[in-house]
ZAMARGU-4260 file (C-alpha; in steps of 0.2 Angstrom, whole numbers, plus 5000, padded with zeros to 4 digits):
<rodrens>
0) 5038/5096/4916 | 5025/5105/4926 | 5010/5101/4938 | 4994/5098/4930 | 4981/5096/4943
5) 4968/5081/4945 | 4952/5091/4940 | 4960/5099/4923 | 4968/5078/4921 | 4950/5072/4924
10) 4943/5083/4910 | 4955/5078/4898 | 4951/5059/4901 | 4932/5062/4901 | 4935/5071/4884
15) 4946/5061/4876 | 4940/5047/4863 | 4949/5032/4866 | 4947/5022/4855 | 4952/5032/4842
20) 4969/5035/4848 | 4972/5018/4851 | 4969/5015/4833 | 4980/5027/4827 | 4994/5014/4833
25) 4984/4998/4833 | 4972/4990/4821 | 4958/4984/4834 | 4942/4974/4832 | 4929/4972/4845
30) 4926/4954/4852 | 4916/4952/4868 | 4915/4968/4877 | 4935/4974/4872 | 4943/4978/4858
35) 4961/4969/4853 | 4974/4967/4844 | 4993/4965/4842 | 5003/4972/4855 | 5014/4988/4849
40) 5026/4985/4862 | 5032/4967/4860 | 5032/4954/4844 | 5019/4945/4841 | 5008/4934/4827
45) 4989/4932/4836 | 4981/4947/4847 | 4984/4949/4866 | 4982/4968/4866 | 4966/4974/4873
50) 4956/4991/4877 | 4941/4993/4888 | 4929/5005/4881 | 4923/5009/4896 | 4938/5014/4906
55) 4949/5017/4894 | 4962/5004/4902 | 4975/4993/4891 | 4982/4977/4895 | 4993/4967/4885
60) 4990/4947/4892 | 5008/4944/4880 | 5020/4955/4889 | 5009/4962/4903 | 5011/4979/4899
65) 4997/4988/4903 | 4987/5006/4913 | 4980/5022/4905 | 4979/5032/4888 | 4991/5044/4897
70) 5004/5029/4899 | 4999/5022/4882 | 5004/5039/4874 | 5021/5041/4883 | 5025/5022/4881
75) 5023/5023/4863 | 5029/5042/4859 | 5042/5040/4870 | 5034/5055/4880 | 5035/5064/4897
80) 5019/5064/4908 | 5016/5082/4904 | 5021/5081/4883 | 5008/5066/4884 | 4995/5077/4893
85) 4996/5092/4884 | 4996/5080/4868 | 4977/5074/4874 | 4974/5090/4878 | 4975/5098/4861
90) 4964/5082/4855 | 4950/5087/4865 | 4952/5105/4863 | 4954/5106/4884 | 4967/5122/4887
95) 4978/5114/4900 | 4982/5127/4919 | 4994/5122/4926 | 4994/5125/4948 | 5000/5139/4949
100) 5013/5143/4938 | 5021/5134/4921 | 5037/5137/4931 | 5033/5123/4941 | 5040/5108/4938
105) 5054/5096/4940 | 5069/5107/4934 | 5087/5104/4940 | 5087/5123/4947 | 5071/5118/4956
110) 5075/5101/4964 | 5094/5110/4967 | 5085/5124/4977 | 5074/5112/4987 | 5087/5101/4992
115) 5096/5117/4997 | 5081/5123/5008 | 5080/5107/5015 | 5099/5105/5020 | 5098/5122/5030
120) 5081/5120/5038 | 5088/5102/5043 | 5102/5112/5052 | 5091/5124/5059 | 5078/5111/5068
125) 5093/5102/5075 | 5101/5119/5082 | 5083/5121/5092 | 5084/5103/5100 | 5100/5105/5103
130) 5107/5121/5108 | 5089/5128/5112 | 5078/5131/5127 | 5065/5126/5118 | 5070/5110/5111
135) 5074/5101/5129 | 5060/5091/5132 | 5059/5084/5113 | 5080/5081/5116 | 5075/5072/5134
140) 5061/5061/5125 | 5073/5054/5115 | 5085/5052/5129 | 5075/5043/5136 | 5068/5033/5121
145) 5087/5027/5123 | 5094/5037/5109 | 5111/5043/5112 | 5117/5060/5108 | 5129/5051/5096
150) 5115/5045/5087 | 5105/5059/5086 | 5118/5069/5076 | 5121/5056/5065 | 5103/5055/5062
155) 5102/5073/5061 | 5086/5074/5074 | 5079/5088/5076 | 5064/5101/5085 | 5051/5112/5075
160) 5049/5125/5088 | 5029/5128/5095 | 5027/5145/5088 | 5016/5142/5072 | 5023/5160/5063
165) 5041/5154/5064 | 5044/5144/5048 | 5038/5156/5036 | 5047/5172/5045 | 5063/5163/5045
170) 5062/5154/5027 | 5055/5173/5019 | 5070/5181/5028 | 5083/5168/5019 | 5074/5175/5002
175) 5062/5161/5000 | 5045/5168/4988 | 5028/5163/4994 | 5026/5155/4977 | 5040/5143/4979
180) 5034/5139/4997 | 5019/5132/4993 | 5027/5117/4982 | 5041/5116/4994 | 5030/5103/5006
185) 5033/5112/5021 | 5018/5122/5023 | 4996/5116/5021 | 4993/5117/5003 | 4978/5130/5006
190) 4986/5140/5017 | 5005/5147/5021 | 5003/5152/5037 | 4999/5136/5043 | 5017/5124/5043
195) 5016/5106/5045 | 5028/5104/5059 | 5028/5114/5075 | 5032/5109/5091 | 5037/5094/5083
200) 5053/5081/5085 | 5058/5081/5067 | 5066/5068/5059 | 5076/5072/5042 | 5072/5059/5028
205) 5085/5058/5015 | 5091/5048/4998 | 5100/5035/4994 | 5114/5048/4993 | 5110/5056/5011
210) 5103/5073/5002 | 5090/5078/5014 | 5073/5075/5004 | 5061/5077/5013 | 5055/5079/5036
215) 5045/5067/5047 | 5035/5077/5062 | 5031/5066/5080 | 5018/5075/5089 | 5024/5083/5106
220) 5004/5080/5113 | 4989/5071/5109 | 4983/5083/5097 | 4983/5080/5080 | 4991/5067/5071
225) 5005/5059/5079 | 5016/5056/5064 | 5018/5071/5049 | 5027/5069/5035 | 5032/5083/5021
230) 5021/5082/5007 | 5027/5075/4990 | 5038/5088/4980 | 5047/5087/4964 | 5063/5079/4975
235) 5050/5069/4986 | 5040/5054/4983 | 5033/5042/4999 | 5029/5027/4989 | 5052/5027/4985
240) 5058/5032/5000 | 5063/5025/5015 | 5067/5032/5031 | 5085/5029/5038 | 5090/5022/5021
245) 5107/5031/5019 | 5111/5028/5036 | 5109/5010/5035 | 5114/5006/5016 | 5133/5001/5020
250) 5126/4989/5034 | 5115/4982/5020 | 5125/4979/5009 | 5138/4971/5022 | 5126/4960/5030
255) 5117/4956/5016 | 5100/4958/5025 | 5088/4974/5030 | 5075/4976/5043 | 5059/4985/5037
260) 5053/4992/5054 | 5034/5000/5056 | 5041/5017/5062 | 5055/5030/5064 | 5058/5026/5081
265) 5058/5007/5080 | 5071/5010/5065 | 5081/5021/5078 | 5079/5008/5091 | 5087/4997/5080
270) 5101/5007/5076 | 5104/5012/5095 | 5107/4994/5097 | 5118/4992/5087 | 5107/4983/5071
275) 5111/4997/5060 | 5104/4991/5045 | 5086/4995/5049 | 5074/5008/5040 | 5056/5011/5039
280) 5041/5017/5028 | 5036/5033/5029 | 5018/5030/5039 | 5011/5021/5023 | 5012/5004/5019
285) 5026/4994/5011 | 5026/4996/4995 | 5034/4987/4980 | 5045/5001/4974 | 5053/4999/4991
290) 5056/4982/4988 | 5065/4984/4973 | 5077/4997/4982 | 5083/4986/4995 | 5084/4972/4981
295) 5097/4981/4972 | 5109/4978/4987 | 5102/4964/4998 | 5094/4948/4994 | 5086/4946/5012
300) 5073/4957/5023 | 5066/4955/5039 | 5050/4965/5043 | 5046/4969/5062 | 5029/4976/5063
305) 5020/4981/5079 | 5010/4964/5084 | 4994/4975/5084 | 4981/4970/5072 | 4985/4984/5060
310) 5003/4980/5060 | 5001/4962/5059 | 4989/4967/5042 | 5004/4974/5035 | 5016/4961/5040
315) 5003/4952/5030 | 5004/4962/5013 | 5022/4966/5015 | 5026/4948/5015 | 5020/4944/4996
320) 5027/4963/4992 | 5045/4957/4997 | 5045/4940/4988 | 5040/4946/4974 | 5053/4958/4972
325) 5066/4943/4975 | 5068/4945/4992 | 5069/4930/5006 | 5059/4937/5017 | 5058/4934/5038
330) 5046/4942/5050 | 5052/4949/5069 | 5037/4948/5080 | 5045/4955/5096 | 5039/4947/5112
335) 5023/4952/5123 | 5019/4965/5109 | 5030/4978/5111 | 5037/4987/5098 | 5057/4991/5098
340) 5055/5006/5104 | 5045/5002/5120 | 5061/4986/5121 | 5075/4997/5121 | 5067/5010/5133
345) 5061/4997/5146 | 5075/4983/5144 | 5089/4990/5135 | 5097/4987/5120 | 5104/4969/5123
350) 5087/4963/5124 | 5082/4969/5111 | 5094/4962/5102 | 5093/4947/5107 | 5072/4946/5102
355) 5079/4952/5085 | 5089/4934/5082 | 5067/4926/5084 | 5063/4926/5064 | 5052/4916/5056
360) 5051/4913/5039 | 5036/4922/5030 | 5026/4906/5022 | 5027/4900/5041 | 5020/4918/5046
365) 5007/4916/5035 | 5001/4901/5037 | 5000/4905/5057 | 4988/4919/5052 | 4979/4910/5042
370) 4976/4897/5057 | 4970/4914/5067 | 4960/4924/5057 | 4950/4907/5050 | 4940/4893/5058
375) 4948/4878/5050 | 4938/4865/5060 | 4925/4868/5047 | 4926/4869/5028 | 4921/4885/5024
380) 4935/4892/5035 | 4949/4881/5027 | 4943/4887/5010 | 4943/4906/5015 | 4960/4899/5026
385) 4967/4891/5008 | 4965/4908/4995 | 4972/4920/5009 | 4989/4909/5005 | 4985/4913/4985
390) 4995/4930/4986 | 5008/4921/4992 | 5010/4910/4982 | 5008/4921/4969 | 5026/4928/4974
395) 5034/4913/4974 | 5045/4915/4960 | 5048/4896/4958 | 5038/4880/4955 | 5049/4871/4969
400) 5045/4883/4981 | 5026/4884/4977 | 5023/4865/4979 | 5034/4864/4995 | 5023/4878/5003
405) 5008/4869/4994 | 5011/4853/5006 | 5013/4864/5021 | 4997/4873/5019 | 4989/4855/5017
410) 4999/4849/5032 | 4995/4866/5043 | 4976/4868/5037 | 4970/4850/5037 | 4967/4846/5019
415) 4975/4836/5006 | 4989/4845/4996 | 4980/4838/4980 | 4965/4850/4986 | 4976/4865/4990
420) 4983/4865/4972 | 4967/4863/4963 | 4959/4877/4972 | 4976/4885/4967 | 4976/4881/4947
425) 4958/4886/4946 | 4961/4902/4953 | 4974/4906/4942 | 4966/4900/4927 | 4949/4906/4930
430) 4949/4924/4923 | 4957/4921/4907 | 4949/4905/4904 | 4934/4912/4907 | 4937/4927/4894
435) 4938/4913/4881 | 4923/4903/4885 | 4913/4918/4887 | 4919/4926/4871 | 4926/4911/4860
440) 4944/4920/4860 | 4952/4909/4855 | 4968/4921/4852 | 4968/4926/4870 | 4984/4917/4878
445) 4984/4910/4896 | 4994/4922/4905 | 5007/4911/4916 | 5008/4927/4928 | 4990/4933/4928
450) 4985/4931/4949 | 4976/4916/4957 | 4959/4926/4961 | 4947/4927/4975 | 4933/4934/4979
455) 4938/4948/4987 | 4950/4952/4973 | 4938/4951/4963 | 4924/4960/4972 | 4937/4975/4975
460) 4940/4974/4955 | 4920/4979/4953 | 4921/4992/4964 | 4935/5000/4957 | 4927/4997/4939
465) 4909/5002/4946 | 4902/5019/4941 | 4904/5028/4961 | 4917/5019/4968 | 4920/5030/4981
470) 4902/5029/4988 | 4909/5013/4996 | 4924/5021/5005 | 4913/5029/5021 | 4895/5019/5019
475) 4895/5002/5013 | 4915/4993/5017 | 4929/4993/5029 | 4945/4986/5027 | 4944/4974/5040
480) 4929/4967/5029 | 4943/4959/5018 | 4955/4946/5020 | 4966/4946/5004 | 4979/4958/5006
485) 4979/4963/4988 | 4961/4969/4988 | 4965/4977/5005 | 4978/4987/4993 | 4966/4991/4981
490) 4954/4999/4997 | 4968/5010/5003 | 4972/5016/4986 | 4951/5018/4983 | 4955/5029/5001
495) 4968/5040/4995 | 4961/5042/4979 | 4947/5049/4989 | 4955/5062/4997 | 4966/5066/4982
500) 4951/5070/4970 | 4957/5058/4960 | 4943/5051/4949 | 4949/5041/4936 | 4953/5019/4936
505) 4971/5023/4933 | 4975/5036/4945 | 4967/5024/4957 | 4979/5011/4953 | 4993/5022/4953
510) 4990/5023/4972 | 4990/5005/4975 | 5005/4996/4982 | 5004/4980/4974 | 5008/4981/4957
515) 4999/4964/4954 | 4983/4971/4961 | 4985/4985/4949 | 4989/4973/4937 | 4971/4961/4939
520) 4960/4975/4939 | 4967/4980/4921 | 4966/4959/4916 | 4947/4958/4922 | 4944/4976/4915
525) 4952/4976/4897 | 4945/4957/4896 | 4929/4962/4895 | 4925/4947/4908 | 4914/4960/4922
530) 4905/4966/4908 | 4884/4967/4914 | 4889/4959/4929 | 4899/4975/4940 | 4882/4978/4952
535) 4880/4957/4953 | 4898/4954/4959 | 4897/4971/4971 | 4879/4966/4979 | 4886/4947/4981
540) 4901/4953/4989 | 4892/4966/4998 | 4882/4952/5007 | 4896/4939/5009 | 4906/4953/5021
545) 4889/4956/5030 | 4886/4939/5032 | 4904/4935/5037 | 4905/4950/5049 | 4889/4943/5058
550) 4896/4926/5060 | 4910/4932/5068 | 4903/4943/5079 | 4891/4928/5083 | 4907/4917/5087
555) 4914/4931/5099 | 4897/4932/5109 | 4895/4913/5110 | 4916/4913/5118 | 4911/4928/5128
560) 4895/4916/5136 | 4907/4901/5138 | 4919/4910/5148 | 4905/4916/5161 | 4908/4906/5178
565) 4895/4901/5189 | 4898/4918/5198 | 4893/4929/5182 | 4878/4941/5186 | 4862/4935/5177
570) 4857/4947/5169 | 4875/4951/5160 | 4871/4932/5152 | 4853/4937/5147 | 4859/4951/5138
575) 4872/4940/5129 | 4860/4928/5122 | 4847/4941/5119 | 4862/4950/5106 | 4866/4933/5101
580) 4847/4930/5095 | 4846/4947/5087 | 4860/4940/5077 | 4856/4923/5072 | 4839/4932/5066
585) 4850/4942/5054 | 4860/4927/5049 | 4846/4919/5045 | 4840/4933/5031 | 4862/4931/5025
590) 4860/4914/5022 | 4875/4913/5037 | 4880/4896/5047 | 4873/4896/5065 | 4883/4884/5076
595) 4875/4877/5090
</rodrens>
C-alpha cells in the first residue's frame, strides 16, 4: 500500500458520484431524504440499507455495517485502502501522488527495517541514561520517582541527549536515507532537522510481542509539551497500542485482571510495586480498540486516572469503552488526589498498594459523578443527571444488568425506576422511530442496538453533519460544554480532525474512540432524520450550553457569597452580587432558571 495524503483523499470524495457507485451493487430508491435498499453484506427480504446524499455515509440498521464510499468499496471488493482509492480515483479522473514516494507503504521490508531502527535506537537512548554523563539527571529522576534500576532495564528506559543535531547525525551514519527518515516517526514531518525527542526521558513502546514500535518523550523542563510520542508509522498506530503491554501481559493473563493507568509513569509506579499488570494509553484517550486487546486475555479492568477533572472525564468515557468490549470494569481513585506516581515517591510502594485494593465498581462510579456534576434537588438536574447514565447503559450487555442499574439510578438520583426506564426506552427508540413517522418507512426495522440519544449526542451529530464543522472547534464550544461522554468523543475526534486536515464525515469518525458514537452519527445521517433541520438543532444546542454555562457560573457566585463571614471586606461582596446581576440579566435573554 502507499500513503495517500488527506488533501488528494479529499479531492477524490468531492469528485466522486456516490450514488452512482452504490448503485452499481445495490438497487436504491429515495424515500425521505436517503436512499435504500437491501443490504449487500447480510440476507435480507425488506430494505435496511441506506445512503446519505449529502455525505455520502452508509448504514445498514440490519447488520450495522456502516462508514464511507472508501470502506463500501473495500467491503464489497474485498479491497485494500489504497486499491479502493486508486479505484475512485480513476472514476473521477483524479491522478493519485502519493507523499513522497510510491515506495512508501506497509511492505514487510519496510516494517522489518523500522522495527530494526527502533531496536538499535532503543539501545542507544538507554546507553545515554545509563552509562552517560549526560543521562544522570534523567537516570536520578527516575530514582527518585522510585523506579529501580532493575526496573528500568526491564522497561528498557532511556535518555535522548540535549543536543538537537544528534539523532540525525547518528541515524545517517548507521546508513539511514533522509527519505526513509521522514516516515520513520522520529523526526517533525516538515523538517529533518528538528527530532522529537531531545533532552528527553524516553520510554520504549513495544507490541504485544515486545518488538519496540514505537518511543514516548517526558520533558526534562517546562518547555514544550511534557509528554511526546513518535508519530504513527506503518509499524505504529496510537489508537492500538498500549504502553507496558508486553511487560504486563503474562500478569494479565494470570490475574485475570489489567489496570489501565493515565500515564507512563503511573504504569511504572504500578510495576515498581509489584502490580505488574498495569499499562497505559499513549496520552490519548481510551479507546475501544484497546478494549478489545485486553479482552482477548482478561475479562476484568481496572482504570486509575488522576482525580483531576480531566482525568475524572476519561474515567467517565472509558468506563462505557470497557463494558462494551466485555469487560467488568472497576475504577481506582487513589486517595487525596494523588496519582501513583506522586504515592510511590512520597509513601512507598506499600501504600500504594494498599490504595490499589479501594475499587469501585463503574455503575457506582458513575452514578457518583452524576450526583456531582448535576443538581438533583431539582428536575432539570435529575433529567440531565438520568441521560448522562444512557452510555452506560448502552454498554450493558444484558437486560439483567440494565434493569438492576436502572433501580440504582432511581434509588441514587431520586426518582422512580419506572421514570428512569421510560426516559431510557424513548431515547433508544426515538431516532428510528422518528425516521418512520417522518417518512412512512415502514421497512425500516427498529435497531435493538441503535444508542439511547441525548441532546448533546445529538447536537454534536449536526455539527459534524453541518456544512463547517470546524468553525465550532475554536469559537463557538468547548468540551467541558458537554456532558455525554460520547459526544465529548465526537469533539475530540472534530479536534484532531482539525489539525489533521482532515475534511471529510468519515475521516472524522475515524478519529473518534467510541465506535457507537461513530456509529449514531451514521444512524441519524443515512436516515435522513436531520434533514432541513442541521442549523435548528446546532442554534438550539448552542443556546442550551450558553444557558447552562451561565447557570452554573451563577450557582458558583451565589456559594462563593454564602461562604463570606461577617469579616469579608464589603466591597468584595458588592462585586459578587453586581457579577451575579450581570448574569441573571443574560439568563434572563436564555430563558435560564434564577434561584433565589
Amino acid at each position: 500500500m502507499a500513503r495517500i495524503s488527506p488533501q488528494i483523499r479529499q479531492e477524490i470524495l468531492d469528485k466522486t458520484d456516490f450514488l452512482s457507485v452504490y448503485q452499481e451493487h445495490v438497487r436504491l430508491q429515495k424515500k425521505g431524504a436517503s436512499f435504500w435498499g437491501l443490504c449487500p453484506f447480510h440476507s435480507e427480504k425488506t430494505p435496511s440499507f441506506s445512503v446519505s446524499p449529502d455525505t455520502g455515509l452508509f448504514y445498514c440498521f440490519g447488520c450495522h455495517k456502516g462508514g464511507s464510499i472508501i470502506q463500501f468499496i473495500m467491503d464489497i471488493d474485498k479491497l485494500s485502502y489504497t486499491e479502493a482509492m486508486q479505484e475512485l480515483a480513476q472514476r473521477c479522473g483524479v491522478q493519485i501522488q502519493f507523499e513522497e514516494s510510491e515506495k512508501l507503504g506497509e511492505t514487510e521490508k519496510e516494517r522489518q527495517t523500522l522495527l530494526e531502527l527502533n531496536e538499535r535506537l532503543s539501545k542507544s537512548f538507554h546507553w545515554f541514561l545509563t552509562n552517560h554523563d549526560c543521562g544522570r539527571i534523567a537516570l536520578e529522576i527516575l530514582h527518585r520517582r522510585g523506579l529501580s534500576d532493575q526496573l528500568i532495564e526491564r522497561f528498557s528506559i532511556g535518555y535522548a541527549p540535549a543536543n538537537r543535531q544528534w539523532l540525525y547525525s547518528f541515524l545517517k551514519a548507521k546508513g539511514y536515507s533522509d527519505d526513509f527518515l521522514k516516515h520513520s516517526g522520529l523526526f517533525s514531518k516538515k523538517d529533518l532537522s528538528y527530532p522529537l525527542f531531545a533532552d528527553r526521558i524516553i520510554f520504549p513502546i513495544g507490541d504485544a510481542k515486545g518488538r519496540i514500535i514505537a518511543f514516548g518523550g517526558r520533558a526534562m523542563t517546562e518547555d514544550g509539551p511534557k509528554y511526546i510520542n513518535s508519530s504513527e508509522t506503518a509499524i505504529f498506530r496510537k489508537q492500538e497500542t498500549l504502553f507496558g503491554f508486553s511487560q504486563a501481559i503474562d500478569s494479565i493473563k494470570n490475574t485475570d485482571n489489567a489496570i489501565v493507568c493515565e500515564g507512563y509513569m503511573d504504569a511504572l509506579s504500578f510495576h515498581a510495586a509489584g502490580l505488574t499488570n498495569a499499562v497505559a494509553p499513549l496520552g490519548t484517550a481510551f479507546t475501544s480498540q484497546q478494549a478489545v486487546v485486553i479482552r482477548r486475555r482478561s475479562s476484568n479492568i481496572i482504570l486509575c486516572f488522576d482525580t483531576d477533572e480531566a482525568g475524572l472525564r476519561a474515567a467517565e468515557r472509558s468506563c462505557s469503552i470497557a463494558t462494551a468490549a466485555g469487560l467488568e470494569t472497576r475504577v481506582l481513585l487513589l486517595e487525596e488526589g494523588k496519582d501513583a506516581s506522586e504515592i510511590l515517591e512520597k509513601r512507598g510502594a506499600g501504600e500504594l498498594t494498599r490504595m490499589a485494593k479501594n475499587t469501585i465498581n463503574a455503575g457506582q462510579f458513575l452514578l457518583a459523578r452524576a450526583n456531582q456534576l448535576f443538581d438533583i434537588s431539582t428536575m432539570e438536574g435529575k433529567a440531565k443527571a438520568v441521560s448522562f447514565l444512557f452510555p452506560f447503559l448502552d454498554a450493558l450487555d444484558s437486560d439483567v444488568k440494565r434493569q438492576e442499574y436502572i433501580k440504582e439510578i432511581g434509588r441514587s438520583i431520586g426518582v422512580s425506576t419506572h421514570a428512569v426506564a421510560m426516559d431510557y426506552a424513548k431515547a433508544k427508540v426515538s431516532g428510528v422511530r422518528r425516521v418512520r413517522d417522518s417518512y412512512n418507512l415502514s421497512n425500516v426495522p427498529y435497531s435493538s442496538s441503535n444508542s439511547a440519544r441525548t441532546s448533546d449526542l445529538l447536537f454534536m451529530a449536526a455539527v459534524i453533519l453541518s456544512e463547517d464543522p470546524f468553525q465550532f472547534v475554536d469559537e463557538n464550544l468547548n468540551i467541558e460544554n458537554l456532558d455525554d461522554p460520547r459526544a465529548k468523543d465526537l469533539f475530540s475526534a472534530l479536534q484532531e480532525a482539525h489539525k489533521e486536515g482532515i475534511l471529510d464525515v468519515e475521516g472524522i469518525l475515524s478519529l473518534c474512540t467510541d465506535e457507537a458514537a461513530a456509529r449514531f452519527v451514521r444512524e441519524v445521517d443515512t436516515s435522513g432524520e436531520l434533514q432541513g433541520n442541521l442549523e435548528k438543532i446546532i442554534k438550539d444546542g448552542l443556546d442550551q450550553k450558553k444557558k447552562a454555562a451561565l447557570e452554573r457560573k451563577r450557582r458558583e457566585l451565589v456559594a462563593r457569597l454564602k461562604s463570606f463571614s461577617a469579616d469579608t471586606d464589603p466591597l468584595q461582596e458588592k462585586l459578587i452580587l453586581e457579577e451575579i446581576i450581570k448574569v441573571d440579566g443574560e439568563l434572563k435573554t436564555t430563558g435560564g432558571d434564577i434561584d433565589e
